[in-house]
C-alpha positions as CSV (number, residue, x, y, z in Angstrom):
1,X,-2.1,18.6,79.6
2,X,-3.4,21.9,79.7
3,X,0.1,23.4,80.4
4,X,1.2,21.4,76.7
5,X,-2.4,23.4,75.5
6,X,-1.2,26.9,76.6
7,X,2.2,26.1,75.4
8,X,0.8,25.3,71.9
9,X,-1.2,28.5,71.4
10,X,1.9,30.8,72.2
11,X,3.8,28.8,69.8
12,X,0.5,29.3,67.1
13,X,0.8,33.0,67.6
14,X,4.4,33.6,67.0
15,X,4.6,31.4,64.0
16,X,1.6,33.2,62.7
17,X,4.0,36.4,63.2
18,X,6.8,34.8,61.5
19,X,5.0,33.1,58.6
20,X,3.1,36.5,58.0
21,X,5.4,38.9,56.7
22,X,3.0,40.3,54.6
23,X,0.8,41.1,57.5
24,X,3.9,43.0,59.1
25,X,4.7,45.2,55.8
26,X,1.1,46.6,55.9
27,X,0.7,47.0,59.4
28,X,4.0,49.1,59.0
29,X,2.9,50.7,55.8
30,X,-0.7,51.9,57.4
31,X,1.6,53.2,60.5
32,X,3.4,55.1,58.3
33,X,0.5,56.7,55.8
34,X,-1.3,57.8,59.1
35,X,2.1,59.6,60.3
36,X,2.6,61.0,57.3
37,X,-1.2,62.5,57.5
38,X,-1.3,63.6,61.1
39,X,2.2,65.6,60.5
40,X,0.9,67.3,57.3
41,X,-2.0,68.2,58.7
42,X,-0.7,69.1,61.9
43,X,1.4,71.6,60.0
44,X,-1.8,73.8,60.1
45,X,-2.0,76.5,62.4
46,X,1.9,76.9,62.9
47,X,3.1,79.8,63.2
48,X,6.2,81.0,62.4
49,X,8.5,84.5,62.8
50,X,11.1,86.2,61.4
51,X,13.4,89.3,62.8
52,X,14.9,91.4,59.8
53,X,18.2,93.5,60.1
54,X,20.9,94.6,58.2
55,X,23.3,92.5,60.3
56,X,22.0,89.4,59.0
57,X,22.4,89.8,55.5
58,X,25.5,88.2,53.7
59,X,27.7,90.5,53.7
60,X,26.2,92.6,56.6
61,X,24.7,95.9,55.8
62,X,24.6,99.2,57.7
63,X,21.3,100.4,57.6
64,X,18.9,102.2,60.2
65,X,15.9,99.6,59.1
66,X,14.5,96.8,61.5
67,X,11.5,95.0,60.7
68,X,9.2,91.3,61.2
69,X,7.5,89.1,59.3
70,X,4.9,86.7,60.7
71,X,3.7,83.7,59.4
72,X,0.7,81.2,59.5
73,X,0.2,77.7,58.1
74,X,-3.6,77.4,56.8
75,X,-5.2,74.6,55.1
76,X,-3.4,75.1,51.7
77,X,-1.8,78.5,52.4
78,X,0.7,80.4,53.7
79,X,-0.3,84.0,55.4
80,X,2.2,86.7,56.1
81,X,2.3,90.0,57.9
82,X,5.3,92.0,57.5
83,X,6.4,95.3,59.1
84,X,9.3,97.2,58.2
85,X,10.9,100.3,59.5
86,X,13.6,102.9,58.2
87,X,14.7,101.1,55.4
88,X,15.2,102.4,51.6
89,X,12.9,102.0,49.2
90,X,11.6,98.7,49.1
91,X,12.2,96.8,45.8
92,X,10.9,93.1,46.8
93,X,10.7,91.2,49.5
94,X,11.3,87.4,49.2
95,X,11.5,84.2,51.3
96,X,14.6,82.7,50.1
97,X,16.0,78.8,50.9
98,X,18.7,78.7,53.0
99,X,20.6,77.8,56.1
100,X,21.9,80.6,58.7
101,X,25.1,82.0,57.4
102,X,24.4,81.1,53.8
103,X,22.7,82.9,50.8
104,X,20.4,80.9,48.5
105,X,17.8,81.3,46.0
106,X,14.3,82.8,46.1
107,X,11.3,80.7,46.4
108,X,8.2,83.1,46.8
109,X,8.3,86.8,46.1
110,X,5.9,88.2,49.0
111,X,6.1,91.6,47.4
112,X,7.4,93.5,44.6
113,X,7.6,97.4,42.8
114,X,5.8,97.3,39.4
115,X,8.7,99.2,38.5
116,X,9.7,103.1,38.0
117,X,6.7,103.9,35.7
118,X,3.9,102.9,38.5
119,X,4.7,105.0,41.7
120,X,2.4,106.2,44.3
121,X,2.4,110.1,43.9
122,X,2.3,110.3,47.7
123,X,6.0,110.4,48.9
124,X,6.8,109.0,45.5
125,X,6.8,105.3,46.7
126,X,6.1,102.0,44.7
127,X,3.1,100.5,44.4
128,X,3.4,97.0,45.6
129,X,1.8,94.5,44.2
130,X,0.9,90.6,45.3
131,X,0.1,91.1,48.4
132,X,-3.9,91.7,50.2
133,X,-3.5,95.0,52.0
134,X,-0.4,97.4,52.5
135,X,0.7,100.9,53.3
136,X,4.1,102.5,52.7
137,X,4.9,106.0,53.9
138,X,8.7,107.1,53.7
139,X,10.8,104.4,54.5
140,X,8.3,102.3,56.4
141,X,6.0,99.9,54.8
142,X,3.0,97.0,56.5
143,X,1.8,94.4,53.9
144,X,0.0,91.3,54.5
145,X,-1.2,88.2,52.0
146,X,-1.2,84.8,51.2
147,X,1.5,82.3,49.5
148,X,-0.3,79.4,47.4
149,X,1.5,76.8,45.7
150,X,1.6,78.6,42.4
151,X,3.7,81.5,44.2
152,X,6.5,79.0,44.3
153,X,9.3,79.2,42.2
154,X,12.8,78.8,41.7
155,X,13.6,75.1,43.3
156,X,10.5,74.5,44.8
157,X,8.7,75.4,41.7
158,X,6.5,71.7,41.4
159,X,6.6,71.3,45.5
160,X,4.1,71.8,47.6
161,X,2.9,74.3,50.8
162,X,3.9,71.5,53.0
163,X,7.5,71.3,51.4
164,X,7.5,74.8,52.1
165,X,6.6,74.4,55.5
166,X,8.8,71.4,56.4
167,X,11.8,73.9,54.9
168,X,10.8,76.9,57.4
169,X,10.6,74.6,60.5
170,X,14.2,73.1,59.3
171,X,15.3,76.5,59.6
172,X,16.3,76.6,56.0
173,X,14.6,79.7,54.8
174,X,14.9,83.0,55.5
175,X,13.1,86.6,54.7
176,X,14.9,88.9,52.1
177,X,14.3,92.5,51.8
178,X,15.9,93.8,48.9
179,X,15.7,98.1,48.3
180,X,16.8,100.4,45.4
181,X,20.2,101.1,47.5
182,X,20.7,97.3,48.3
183,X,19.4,95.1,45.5
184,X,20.7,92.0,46.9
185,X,19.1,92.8,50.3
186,X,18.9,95.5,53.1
187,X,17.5,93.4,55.6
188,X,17.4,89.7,56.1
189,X,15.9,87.3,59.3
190,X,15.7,83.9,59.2
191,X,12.1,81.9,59.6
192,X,11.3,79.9,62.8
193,X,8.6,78.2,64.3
194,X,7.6,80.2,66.9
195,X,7.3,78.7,70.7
């Protein structure tokens, strides 16, 4: 009898797992949402890093510059420190999306001239604008800022930092370094997570 007792409760339990799909779905559906969160937010604090030369740009270009560009994930933010040596005189400096090996459209401008009209006077250099803090002597310049979601533009105008982020940890984006004597780029490195 009690054996026919124990039998009948497993029975209850699994019919109440079958008859319940319902239940299931939003057991599944909760899962999912609280994925969803913890990887977006997890996203904060990453850190990612990428090595500029001339030998990655499409085609490859000779140049003397090297450089880095650093990056940080923040609440609703993207910060960036770039450093760049021996290169011509910087024009922009971009992320762009795409893969290694391919060239693809531009998605923030970290940094561009205001143009011919607005130089420095010292060593006749461009005065950058969008970014917090920079220095440029010669052909060496050091800028930091921040990328918010209304720096986006090209195909990930309406997405968000975290699209932006899930693209750099893909390893479909890469830094673009564009000078008066190589408008298309001078130096190029592509963006990954560092370890």
């Amino acid at each position: 009898m009690i054996k026919k007792n124990y039998m009948y409760k497993i029975y209850m339990i699994g019919s109440n797992f079958i008859l319940s799909p319902v239940l299931i779905l939003s057991v599944v559906l909760i899962l999912s949402v609280i994925g969803n969160y913890g990887s977006a937010h997890a996203q904060e604090n990453t850190e990612f890093t990428a090595t500029l030369s001339g030998k990655e740009v499409i085609p490859p270009v000779k140049t003397d510059g090297t450089g880095i560009a650093n990056f940080e994930v923040g609440e609703n933010s993207l910060s960036y420190q770039i450093n760049v040596l021996n290169a011509g005189k910087i024009t922009s400096v971009q992320i762009n999306h795409g893969a290694v090996g391919t060239n693809g459209d531009a998605i923030v401008t970290l940094i561009e001239s205001k143009g011919d009209d607005d130089v420095n006077l010292i060593d006749n250099i461009p005065t950058l604008t969008g970014i917090a803090s920079t220095t440029q002597s010669s052909s060496s310049f050091s800028a930091s800022g921040n990328v918010n979601v209304a720096d986006l533009t090209g195909p990930f105008k309406d997405k968000t930092i975290a699209d932006l982020v899930i693209a750099m940890q893909s390893g479909e984006t890469y830094v673009n370094v564009q000078t008066e004597d190589h408008p298309e780029g001078e130096l190029r490195g592509q963006i990954s997570e560092e370890d």
